[in-house]
TIRO-2110 file (N, C-alpha, C; in Angstrom, 1 decimal):
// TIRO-2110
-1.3, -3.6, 10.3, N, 1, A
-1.6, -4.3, 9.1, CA, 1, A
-0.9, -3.6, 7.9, C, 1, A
0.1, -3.9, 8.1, N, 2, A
0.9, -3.5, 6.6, CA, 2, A
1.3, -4.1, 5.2, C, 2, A
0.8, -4.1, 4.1, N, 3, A
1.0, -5.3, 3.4, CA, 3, A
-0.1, -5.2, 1.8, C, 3, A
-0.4, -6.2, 1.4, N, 4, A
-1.6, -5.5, 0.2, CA, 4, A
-2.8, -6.7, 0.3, C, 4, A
-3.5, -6.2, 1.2, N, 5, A
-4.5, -7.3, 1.4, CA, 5, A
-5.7, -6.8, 0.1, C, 5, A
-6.3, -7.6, -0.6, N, 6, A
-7.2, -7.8, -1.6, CA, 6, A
-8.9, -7.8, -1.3, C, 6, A
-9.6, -6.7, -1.5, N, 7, A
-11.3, -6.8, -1.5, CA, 7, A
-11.3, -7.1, -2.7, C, 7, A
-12.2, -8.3, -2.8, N, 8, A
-12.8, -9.0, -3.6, CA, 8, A
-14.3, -9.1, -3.4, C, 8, A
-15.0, -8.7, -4.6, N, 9, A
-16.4, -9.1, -5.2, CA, 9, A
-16.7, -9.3, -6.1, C, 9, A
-17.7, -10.0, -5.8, N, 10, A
-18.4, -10.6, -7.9, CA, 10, A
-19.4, -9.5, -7.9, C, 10, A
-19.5, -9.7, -9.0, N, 11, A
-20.8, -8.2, -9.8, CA, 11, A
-22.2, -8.3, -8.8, C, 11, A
-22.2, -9.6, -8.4, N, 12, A
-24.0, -9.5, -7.5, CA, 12, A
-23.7, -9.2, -5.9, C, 12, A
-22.3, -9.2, -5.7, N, 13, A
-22.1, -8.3, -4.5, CA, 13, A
-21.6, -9.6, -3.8, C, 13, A
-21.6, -10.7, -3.8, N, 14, A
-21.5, -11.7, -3.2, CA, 14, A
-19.7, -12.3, -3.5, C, 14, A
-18.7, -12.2, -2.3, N, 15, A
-17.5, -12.2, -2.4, CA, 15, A
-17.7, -14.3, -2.8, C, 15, A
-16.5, -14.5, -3.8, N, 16, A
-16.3, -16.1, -4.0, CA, 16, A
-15.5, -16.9, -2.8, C, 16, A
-16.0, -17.8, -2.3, N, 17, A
-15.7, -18.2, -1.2, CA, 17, A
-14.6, -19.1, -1.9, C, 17, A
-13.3, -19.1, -1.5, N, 18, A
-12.1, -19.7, -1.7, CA, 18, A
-11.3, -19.7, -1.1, C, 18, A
-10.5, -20.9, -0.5, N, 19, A
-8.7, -21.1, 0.0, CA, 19, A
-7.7, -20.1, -0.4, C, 19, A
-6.8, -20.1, 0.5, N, 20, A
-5.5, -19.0, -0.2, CA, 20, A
-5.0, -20.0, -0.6, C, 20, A
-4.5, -19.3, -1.9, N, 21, A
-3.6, -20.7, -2.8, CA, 21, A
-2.3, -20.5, -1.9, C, 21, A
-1.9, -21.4, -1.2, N, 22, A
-0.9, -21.6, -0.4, CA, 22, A
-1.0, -22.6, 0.8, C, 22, A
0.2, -23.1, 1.3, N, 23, A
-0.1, -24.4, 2.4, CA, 23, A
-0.5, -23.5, 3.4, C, 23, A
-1.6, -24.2, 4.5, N, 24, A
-2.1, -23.8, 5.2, CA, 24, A
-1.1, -23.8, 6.5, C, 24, A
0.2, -23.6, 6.3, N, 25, A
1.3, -23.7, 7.2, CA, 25, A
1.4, -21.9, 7.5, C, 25, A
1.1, -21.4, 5.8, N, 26, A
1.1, -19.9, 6.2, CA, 26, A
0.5, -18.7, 7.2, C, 26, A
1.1, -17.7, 7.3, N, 27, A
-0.2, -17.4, 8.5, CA, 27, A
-1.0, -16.1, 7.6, C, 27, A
-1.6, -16.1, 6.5, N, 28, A
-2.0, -15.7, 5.5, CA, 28, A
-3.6, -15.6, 5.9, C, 28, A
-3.7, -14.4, 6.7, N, 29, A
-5.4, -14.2, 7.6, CA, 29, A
-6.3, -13.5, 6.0, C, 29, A
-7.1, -14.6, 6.2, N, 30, A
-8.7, -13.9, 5.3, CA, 30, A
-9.8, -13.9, 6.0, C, 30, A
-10.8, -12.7, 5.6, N, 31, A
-11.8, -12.5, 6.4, CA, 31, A
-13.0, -11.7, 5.2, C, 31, A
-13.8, -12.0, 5.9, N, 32, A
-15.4, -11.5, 5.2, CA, 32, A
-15.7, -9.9, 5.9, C, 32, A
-16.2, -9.2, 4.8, N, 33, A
-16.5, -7.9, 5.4, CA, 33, A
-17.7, -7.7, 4.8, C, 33, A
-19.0, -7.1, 5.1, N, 34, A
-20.0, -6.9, 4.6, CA, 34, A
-20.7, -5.1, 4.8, C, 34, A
-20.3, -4.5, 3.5, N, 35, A
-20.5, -2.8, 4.1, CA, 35, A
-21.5, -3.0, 3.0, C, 35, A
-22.7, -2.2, 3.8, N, 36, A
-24.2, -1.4, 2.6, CA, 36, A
-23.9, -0.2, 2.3, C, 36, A
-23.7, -0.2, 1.1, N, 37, A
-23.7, 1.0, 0.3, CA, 37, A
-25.2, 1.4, -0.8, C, 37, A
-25.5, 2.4, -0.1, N, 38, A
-26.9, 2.8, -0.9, CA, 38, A
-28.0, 1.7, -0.9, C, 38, A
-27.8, 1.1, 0.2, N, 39, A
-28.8, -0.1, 0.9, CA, 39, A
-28.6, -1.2, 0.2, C, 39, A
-27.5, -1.6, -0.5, N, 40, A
-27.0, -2.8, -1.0, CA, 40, A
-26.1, -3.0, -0.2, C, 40, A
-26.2, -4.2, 0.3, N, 41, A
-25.2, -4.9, 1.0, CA, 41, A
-23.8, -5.8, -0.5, C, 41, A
-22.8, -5.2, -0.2, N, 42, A
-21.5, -5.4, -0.6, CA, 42, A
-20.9, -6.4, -0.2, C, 42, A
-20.4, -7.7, -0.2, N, 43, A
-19.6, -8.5, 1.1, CA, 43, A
-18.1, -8.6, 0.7, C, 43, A
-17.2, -8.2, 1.0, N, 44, A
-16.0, -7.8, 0.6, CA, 44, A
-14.7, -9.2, 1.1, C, 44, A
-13.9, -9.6, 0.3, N, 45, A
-13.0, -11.0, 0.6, CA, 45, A
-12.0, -10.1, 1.0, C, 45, A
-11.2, -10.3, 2.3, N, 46, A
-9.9, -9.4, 2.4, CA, 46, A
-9.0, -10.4, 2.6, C, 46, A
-7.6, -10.5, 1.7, N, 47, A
-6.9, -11.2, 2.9, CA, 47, A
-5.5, -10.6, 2.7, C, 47, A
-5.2, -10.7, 3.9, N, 48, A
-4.2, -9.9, 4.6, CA, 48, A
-2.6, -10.4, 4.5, C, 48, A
-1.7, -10.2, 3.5, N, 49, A
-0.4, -10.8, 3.8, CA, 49, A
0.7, -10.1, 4.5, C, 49, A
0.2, -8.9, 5.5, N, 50, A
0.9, -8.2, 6.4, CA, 50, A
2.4, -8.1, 5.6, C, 50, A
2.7, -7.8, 4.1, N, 51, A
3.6, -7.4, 3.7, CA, 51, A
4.6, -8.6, 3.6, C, 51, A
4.4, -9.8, 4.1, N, 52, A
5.4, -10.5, 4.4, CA, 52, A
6.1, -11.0, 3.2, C, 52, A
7.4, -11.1, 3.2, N, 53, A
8.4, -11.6, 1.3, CA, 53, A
7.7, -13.2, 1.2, C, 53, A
7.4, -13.9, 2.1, N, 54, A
7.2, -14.9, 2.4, CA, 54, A
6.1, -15.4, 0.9, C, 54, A
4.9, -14.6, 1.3, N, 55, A
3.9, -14.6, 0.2, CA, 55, A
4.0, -14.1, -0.8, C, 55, A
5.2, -13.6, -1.0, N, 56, A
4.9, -12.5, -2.7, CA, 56, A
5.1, -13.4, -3.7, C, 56, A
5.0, -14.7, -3.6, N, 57, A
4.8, -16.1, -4.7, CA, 57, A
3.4, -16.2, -5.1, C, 57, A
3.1, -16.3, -3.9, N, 58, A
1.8, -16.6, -3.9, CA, 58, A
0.3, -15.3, -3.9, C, 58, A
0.9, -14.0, -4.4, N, 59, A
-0.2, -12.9, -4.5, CA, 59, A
-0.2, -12.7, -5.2, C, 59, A
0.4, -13.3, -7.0, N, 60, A
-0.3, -13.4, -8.0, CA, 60, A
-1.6, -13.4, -7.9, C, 60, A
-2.1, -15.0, -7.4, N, 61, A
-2.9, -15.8, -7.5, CA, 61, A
-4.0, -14.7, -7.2, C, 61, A
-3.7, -14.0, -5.9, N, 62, A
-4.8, -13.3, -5.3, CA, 62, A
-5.1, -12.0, -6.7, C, 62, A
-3.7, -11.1, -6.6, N, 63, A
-3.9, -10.3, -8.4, CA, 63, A
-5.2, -10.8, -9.5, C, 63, A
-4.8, -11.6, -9.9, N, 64, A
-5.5, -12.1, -11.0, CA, 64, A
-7.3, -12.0, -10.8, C, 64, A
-7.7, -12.2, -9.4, N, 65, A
-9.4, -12.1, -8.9, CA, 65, A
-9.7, -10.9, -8.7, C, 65, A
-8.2, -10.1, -7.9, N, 66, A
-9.0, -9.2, -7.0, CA, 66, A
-9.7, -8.2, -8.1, C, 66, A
-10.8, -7.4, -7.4, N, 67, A
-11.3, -6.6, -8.0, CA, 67, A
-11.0, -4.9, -7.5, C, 67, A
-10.5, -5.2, -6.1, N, 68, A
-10.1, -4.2, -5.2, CA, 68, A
-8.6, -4.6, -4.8, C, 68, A
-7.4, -3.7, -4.3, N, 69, A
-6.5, -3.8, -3.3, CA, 69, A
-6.4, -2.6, -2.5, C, 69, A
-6.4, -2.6, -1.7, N, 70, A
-5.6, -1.6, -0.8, CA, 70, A
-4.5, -2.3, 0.1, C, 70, A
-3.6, -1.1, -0.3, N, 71, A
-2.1, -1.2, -0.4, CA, 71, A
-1.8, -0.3, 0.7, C, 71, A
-1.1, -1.1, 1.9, N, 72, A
-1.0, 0.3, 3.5, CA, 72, A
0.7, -0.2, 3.4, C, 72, A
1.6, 1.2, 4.2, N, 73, A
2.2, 0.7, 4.3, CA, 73, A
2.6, 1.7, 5.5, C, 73, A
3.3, 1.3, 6.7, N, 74, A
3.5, 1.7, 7.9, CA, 74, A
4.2, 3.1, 8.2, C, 74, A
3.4, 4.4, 8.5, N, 75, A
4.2, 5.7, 8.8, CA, 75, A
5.2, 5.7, 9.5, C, 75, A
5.6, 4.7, 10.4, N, 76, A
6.3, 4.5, 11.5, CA, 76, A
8.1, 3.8, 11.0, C, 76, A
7.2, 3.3, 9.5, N, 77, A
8.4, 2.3, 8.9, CA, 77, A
9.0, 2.8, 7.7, C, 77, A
9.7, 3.3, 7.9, N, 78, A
10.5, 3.6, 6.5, CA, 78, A
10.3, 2.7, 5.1, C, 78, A
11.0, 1.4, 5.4, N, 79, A
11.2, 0.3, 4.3, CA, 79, A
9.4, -0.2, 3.9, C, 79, A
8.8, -0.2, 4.7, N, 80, A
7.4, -0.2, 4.4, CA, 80, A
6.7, 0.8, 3.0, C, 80, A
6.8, 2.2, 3.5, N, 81, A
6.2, 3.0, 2.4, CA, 81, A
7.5, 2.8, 1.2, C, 81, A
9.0, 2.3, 1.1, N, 82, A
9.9, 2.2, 0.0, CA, 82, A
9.4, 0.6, -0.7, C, 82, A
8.8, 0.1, 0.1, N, 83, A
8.5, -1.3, -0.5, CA, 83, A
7.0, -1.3, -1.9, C, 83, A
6.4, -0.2, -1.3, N, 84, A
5.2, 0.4, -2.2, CA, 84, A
5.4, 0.0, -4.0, C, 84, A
6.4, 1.1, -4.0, N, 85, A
6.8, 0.7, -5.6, CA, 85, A
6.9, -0.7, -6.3, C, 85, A
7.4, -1.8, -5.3, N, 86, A
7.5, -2.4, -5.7, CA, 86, A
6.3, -3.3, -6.0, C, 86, A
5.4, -3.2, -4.8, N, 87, A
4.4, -4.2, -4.8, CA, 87, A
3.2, -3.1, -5.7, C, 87, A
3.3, -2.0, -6.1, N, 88, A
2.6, -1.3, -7.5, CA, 88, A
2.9, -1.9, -8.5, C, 88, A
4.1, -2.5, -8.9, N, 89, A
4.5, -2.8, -10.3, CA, 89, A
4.3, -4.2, -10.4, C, 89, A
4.4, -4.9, -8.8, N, 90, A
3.7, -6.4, -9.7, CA, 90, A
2.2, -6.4, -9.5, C, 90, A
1.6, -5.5, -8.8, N, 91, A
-0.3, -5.5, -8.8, CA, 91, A
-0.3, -5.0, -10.9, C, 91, A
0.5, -3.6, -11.3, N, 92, A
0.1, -3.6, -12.6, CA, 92, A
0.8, -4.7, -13.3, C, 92, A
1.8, -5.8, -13.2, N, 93, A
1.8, -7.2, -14.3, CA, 93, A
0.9, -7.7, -14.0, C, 93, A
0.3, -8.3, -12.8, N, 94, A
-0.1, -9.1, -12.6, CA, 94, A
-2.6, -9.6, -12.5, C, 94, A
-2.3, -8.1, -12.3, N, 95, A
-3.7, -7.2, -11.6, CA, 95, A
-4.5, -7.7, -13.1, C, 95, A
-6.0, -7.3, -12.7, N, 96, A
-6.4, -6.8, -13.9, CA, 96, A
-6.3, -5.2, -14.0, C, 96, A
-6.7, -5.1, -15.1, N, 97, A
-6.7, -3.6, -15.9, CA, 97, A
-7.2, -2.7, -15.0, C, 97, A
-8.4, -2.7, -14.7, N, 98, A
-9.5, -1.7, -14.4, CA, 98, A
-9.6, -2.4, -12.7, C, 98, A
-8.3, -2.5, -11.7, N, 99, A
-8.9, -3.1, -10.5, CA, 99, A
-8.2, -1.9, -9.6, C, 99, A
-9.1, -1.6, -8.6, N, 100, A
-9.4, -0.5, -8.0, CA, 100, A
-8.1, -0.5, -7.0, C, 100, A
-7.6, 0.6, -6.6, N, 101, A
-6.2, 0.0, -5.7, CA, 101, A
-6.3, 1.7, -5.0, C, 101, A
-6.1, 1.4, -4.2, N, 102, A
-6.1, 2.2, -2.6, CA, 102, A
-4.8, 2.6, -2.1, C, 102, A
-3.9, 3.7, -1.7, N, 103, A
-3.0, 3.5, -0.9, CA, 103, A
-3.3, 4.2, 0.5, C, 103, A
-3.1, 3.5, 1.4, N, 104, A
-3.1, 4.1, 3.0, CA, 104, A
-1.8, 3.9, 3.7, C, 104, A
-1.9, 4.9, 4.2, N, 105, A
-0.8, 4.9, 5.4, CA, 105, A
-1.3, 5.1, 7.3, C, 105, A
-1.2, 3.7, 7.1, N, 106, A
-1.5, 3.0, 8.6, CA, 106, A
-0.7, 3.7, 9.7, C, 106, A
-1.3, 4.1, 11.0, N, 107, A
-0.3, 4.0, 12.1, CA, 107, A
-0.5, 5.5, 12.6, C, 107, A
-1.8, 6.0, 11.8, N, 108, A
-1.6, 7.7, 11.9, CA, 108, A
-1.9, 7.9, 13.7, C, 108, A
-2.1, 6.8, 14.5, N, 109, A
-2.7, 7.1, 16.1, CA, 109, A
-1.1, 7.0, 16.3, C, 109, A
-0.1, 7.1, 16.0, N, 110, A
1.3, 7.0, 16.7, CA, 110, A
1.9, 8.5, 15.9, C, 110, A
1.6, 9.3, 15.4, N, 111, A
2.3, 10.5, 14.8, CA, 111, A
3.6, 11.3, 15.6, C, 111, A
3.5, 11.0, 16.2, N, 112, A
5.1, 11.2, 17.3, CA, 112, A
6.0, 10.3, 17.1, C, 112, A
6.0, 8.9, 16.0, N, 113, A
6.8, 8.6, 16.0, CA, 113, A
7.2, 8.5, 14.3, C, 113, A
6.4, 9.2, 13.6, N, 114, A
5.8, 9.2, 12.0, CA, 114, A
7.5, 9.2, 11.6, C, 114, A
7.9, 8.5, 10.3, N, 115, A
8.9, 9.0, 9.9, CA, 115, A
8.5, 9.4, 7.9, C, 115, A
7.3, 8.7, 7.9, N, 116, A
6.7, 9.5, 6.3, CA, 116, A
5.7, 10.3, 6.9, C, 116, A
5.7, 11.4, 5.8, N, 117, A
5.1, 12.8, 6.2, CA, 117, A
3.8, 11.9, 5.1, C, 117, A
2.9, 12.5, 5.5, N, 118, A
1.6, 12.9, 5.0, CA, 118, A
1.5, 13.2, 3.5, C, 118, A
2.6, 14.2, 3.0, N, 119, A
2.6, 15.0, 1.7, CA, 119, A
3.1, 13.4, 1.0, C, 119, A
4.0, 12.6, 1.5, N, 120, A
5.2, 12.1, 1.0, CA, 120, A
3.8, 10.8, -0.1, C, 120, A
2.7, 10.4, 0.6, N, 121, A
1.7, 9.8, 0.6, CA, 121, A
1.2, 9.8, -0.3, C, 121, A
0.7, 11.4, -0.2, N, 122, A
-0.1, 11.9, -1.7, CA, 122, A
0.8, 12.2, -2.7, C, 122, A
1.9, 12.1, -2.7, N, 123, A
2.8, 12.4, -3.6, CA, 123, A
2.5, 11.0, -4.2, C, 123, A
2.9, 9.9, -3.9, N, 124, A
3.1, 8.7, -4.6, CA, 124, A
1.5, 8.4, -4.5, C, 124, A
0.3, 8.8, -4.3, N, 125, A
-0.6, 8.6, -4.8, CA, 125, A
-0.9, 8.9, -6.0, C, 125, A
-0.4, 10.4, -5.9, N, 126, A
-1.0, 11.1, -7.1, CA, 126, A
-0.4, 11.0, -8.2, C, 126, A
0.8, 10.5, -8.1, N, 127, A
1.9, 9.7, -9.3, CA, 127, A
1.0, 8.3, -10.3, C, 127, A
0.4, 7.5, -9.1, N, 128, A
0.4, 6.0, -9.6, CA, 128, A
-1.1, 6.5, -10.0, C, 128, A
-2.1, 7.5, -9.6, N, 129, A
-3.7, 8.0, -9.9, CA, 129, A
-4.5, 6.9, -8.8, C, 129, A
-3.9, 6.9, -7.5, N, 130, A
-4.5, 6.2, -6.8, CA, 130, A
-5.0, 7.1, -5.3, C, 130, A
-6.3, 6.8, -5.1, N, 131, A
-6.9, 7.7, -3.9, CA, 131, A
-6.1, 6.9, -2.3, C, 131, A
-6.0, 8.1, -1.6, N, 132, A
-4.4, 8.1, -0.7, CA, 132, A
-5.7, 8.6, 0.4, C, 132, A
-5.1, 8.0, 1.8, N, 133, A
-5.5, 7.9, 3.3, CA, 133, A
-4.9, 7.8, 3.8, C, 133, A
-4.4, 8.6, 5.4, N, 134, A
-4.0, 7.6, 6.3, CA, 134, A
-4.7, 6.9, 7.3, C, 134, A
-5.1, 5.9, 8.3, N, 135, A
-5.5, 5.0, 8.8, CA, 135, A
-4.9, 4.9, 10.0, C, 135, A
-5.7, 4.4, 10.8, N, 136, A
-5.2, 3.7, 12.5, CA, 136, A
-6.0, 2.2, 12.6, C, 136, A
-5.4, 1.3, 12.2, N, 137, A
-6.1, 0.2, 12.7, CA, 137, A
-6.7, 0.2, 13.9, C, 137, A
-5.5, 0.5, 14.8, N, 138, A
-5.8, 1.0, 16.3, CA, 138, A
-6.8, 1.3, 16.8, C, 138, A
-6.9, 2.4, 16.0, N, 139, A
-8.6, 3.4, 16.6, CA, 139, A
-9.2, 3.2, 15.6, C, 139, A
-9.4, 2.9, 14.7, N, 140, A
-10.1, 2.6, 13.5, CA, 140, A
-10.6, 4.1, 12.6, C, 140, A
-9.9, 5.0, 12.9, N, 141, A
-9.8, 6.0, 11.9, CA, 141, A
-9.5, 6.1, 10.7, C, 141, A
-10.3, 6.4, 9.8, N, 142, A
-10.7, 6.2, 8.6, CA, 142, A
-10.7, 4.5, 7.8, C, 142, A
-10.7, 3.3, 8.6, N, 143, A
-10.4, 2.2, 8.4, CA, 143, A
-12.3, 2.0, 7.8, C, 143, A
-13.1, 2.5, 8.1, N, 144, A
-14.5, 1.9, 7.7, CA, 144, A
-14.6, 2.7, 5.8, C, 144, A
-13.7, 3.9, 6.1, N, 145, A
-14.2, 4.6, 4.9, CA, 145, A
-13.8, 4.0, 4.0, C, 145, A
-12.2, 3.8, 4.5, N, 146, A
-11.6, 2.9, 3.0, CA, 146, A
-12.8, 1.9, 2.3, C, 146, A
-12.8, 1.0, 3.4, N, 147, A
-14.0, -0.1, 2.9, CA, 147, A
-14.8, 0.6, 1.9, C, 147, A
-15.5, 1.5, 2.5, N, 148, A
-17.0, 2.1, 2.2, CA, 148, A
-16.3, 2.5, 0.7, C, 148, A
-15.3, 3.3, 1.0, N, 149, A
-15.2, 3.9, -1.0, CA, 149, A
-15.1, 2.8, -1.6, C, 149, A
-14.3, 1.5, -1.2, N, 150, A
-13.9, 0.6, -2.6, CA, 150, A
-15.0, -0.1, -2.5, C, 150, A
-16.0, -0.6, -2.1, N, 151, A
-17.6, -0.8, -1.8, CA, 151, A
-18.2, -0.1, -2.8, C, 151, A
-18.5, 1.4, -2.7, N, 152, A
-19.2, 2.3, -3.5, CA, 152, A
-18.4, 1.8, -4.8, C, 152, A
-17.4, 2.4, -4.8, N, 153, A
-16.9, 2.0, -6.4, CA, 153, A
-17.3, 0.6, -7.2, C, 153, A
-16.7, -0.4, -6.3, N, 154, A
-17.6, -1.8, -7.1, CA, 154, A
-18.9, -2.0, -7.2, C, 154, A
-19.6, -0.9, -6.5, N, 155, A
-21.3, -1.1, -6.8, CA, 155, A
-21.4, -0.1, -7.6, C, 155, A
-20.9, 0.7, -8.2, N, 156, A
-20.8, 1.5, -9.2, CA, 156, A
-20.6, 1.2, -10.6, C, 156, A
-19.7, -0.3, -10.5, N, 157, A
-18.9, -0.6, -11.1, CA, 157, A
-19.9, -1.7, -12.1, C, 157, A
-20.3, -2.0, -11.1, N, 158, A
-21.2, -3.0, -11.3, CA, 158, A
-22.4, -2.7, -12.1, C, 158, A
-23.0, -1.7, -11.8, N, 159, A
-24.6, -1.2, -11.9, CA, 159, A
-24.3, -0.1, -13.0, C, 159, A
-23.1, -0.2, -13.3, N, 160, A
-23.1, 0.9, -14.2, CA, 160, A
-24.1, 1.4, -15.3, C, 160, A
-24.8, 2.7, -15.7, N, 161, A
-25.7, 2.9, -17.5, CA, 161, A
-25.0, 3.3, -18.0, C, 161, A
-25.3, 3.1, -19.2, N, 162, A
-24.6, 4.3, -20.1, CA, 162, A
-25.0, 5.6, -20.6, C, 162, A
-23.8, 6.1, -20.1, N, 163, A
-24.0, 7.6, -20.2, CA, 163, A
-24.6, 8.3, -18.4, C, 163, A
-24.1, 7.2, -17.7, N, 164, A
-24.1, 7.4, -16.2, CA, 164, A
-22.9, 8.5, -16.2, C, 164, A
-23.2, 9.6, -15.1, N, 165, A
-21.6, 9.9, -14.1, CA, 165, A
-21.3, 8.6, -13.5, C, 165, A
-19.8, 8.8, -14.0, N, 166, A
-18.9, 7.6, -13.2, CA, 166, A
-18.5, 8.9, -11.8, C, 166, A
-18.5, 7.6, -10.8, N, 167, A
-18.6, 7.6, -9.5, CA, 167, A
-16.9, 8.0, -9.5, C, 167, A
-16.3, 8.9, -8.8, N, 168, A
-15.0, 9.6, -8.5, CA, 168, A
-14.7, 8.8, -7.4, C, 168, A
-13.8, 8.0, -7.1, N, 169, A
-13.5, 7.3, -5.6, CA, 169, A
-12.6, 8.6, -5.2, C, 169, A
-11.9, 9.2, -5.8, N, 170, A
-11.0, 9.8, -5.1, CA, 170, A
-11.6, 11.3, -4.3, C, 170, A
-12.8, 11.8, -5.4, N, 171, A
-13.1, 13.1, -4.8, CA, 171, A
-14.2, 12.4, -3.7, C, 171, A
-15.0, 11.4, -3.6, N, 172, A
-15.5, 10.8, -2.5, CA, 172, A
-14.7, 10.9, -1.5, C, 172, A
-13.3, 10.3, -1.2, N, 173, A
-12.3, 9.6, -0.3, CA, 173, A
-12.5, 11.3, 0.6, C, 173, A
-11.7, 12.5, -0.5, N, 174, A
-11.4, 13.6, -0.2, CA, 174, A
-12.8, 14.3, 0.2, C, 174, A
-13.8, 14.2, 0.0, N, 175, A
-14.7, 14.9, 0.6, CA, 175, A
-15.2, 14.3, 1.9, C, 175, A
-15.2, 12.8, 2.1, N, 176, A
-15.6, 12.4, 3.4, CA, 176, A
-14.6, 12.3, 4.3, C, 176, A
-13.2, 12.9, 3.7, N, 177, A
-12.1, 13.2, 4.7, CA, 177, A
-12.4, 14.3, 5.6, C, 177, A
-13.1, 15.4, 4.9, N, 178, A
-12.8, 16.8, 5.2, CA, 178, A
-14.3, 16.8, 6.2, C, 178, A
-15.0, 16.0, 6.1, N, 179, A
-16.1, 16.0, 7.4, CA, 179, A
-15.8, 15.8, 8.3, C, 179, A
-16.3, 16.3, 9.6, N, 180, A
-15.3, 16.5, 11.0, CA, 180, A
-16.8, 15.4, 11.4, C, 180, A
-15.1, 14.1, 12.2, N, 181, A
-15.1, 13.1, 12.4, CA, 181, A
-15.6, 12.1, 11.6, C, 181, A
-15.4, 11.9, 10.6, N, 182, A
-16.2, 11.0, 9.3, CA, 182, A
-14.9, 9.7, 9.8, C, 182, A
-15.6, 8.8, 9.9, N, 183, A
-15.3, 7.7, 9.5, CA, 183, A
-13.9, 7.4, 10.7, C, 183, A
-13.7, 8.2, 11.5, N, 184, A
-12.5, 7.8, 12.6, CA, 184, A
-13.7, 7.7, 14.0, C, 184, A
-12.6, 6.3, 14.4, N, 185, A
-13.5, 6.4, 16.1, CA, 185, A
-12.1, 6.7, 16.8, C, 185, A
-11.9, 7.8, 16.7, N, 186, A
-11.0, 8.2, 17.9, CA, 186, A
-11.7, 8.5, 19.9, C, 186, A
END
């Protein structure tokens, strides 16, 4: 799954049920996700354009709603993590202001064939101030946490008081990393 698929929620947690603006010729996969966070159930809109040039017409459209992206792009692939930049700079024309964005690097169950390092990740994380993973769709290692942080965050987001602590996604991401086996089913 490489590409910038979009979680989307409205403030009462309930994702807006809508078509991808595009002919249904495309192979443009969306799907419902539902993670409880702090016993609220979250239901998350993802949809997936696996990177393809095909769609980058049409992921304005998705920009303008989302409230979440996470942004993967393949350890394995070179031109994948070089394509990043680009698809950063039209999420900031196009995004709203304050929409939550993720980078992962998928494919971490194949590391024998890695050709981005790890460091190379958090580097361009830590540039754009975006909380950085890597992921195995595969085995689904760390693929629930991502959810779960951009979840927490929109229910944070949401329920906010004033003069609340705002909720850190990144030192979350990084603390439920460092728990032995959090969030991977290897």
């Amino acid at each position: 799954m490489t590409g910038t698929p979009g979680a989307s929620s409205t403030r009462d947690g309930e994702a807006p049920e809508r078509p991808p603006p595009c002919s249904p010729s495309y192979d443009l996969t969306g799907k419902n996700k539902v993670v409880t966070v702090d016993g609220m159930r979250v239901k998350l809109q993802i949809w997936d354009t696996a990177g393809q040039e095909r769609f980058r017409s049409v992921t304005h459209a998705y920009y303008r709603d989302a409230q979440a992206l996470l942004l993967l792009y393949d350890i394995t692939n070179k031109s994948s993590f070089d394509n990043i930049r680009a698809w950063l700079t039209e999420i900031h024309e196009y995004a709203q202001q304050d929409v939550v964005i993720m980078l992962l690097g998928n494919k971490a169950d194949v590391s024998s064939e890695r050709v981005i390092r790890s460091e190379d990740g958090e580097t361009l994380a830590r540039e754009y101030g975006v909380p950085f993973m890597e992921t195995s769709a595969k085995t689904g290692m760390n693929v629930e946490l991502a959810f779960l942080a951009i979840a927490k965050e929109l229910k944070y987001r949401a329920g906010r008081q004033a003069g609340e602590a705002s909720f850190q996604i990144r030192d979350y991401v990084e603390s439920q990393k460092k728990r032995p086996s959090c969030c991977s089913f290897l």
